[in-house]
C-alpha positions in Angstrom: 0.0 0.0 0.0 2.7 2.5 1.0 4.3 1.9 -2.1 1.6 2.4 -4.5 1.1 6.0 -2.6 4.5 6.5 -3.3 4.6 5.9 -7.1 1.4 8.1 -7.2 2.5 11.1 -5.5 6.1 10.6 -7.8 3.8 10.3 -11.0 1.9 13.5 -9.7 4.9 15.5 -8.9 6.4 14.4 -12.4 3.6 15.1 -13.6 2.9 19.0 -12.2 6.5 19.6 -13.5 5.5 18.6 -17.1 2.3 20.7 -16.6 4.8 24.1 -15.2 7.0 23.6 -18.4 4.5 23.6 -20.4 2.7 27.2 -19.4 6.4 28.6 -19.2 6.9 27.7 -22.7 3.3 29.3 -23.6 3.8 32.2 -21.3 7.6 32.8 -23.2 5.5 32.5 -26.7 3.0 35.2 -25.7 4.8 37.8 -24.0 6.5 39.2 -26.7 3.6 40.1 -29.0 1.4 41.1 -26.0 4.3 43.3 -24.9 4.3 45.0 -28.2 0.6 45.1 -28.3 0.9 47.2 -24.7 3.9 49.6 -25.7 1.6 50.5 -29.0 -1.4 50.9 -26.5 0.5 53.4 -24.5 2.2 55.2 -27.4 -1.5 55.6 -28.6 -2.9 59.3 -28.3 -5.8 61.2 -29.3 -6.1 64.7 -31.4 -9.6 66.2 -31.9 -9.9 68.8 -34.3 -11.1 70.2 -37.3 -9.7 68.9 -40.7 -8.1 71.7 -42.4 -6.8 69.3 -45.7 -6.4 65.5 -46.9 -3.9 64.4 -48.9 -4.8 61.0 -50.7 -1.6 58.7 -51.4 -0.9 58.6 -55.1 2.2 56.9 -56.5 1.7 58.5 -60.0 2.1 61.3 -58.5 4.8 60.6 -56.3 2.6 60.3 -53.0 3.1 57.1 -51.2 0.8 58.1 -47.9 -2.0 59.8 -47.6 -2.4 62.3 -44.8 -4.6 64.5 -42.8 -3.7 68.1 -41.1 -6.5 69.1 -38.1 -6.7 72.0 -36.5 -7.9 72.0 -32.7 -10.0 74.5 -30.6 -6.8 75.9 -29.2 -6.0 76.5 -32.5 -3.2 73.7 -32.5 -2.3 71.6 -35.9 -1.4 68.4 -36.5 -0.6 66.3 -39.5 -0.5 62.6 -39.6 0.4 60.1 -42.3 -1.9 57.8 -43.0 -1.5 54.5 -44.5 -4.2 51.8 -46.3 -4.1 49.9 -42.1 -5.7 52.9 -40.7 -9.2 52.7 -39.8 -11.5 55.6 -41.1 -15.0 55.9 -39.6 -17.5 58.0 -40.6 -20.6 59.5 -38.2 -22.9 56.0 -38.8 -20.1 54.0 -37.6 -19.2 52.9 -41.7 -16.0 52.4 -43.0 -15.0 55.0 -45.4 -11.8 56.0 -47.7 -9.6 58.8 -46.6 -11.0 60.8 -49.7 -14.2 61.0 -48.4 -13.3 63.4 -45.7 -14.1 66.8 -45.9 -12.5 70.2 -44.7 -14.3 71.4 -41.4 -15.5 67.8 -40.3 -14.9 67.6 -36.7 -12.8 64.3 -36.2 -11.2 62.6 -33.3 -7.5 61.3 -34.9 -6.1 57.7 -32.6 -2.1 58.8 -33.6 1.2 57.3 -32.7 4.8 58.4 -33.4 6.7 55.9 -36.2 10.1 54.7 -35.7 10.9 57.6 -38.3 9.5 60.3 -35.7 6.4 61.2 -37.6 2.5 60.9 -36.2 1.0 58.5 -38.2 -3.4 58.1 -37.8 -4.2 54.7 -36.8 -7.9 55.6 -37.0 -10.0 58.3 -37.6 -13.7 59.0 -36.3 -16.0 61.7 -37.5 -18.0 63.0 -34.4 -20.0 65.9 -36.1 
């Protein structure tokens, strides 16, 4: 009897060890790309303003990002490059194209600074 309790507690501390390798391993596989999912979260910032001009990306013409300048209450601007990944919501929640914005729409700009140094729109809401 004692030594069938003593093979079961080996086989369950063996087995505990297999289980603890096996969520390090996970937790080694996941931390990266959640850690680079948390230092883009808190690079994130907002910019509400009024769009003063858009600039649609044309490579015929030399222009390989589109942009947007905004001017806020304070009478701050800011332009951001914006690339085909960002996200541009109209006032009914639809997805629209960057062309489809208008000067003096009130929009709320979800920016980050690129490795280059420059703001760059990760999505853009109209709130008028």
């Amino acid at each position: 009897m004692k030594k069938a309790l003593v093979v079961l507690l080996a086989l369950m501390f063996i087995g505990s060890l297999s289980f603890a390798q096996m969520q390090a391993a996970d937790t080694t596989k996941q931390a990266p790309a959640a850690e680079a999912k948390k230092s883009m979260t808190e690079e994130a910032k907002t910019f509400i303003g009024k769009i003063v001009s858009v600039t649609v990306a044309d490579p015929a013409k030399g222009i390989a990002k589109g942009g947007v300048t905004v001017v806020d209450d304070m009478g701050k601007t800011a332009t951001f490059t914006v690339d085909s990944t960002a996200k541009v919501i109209d006032t009914t929640l639809n997805v629209v194209t960057l062309n489809q914005l208008k000067e003096g729409q009130k929009v709320t700009v979800e920016h980050s600074k690129t490795k280059e140094g420059q703001e760059e729109a990760e999505a853009i809401k109209v709130v008028q």
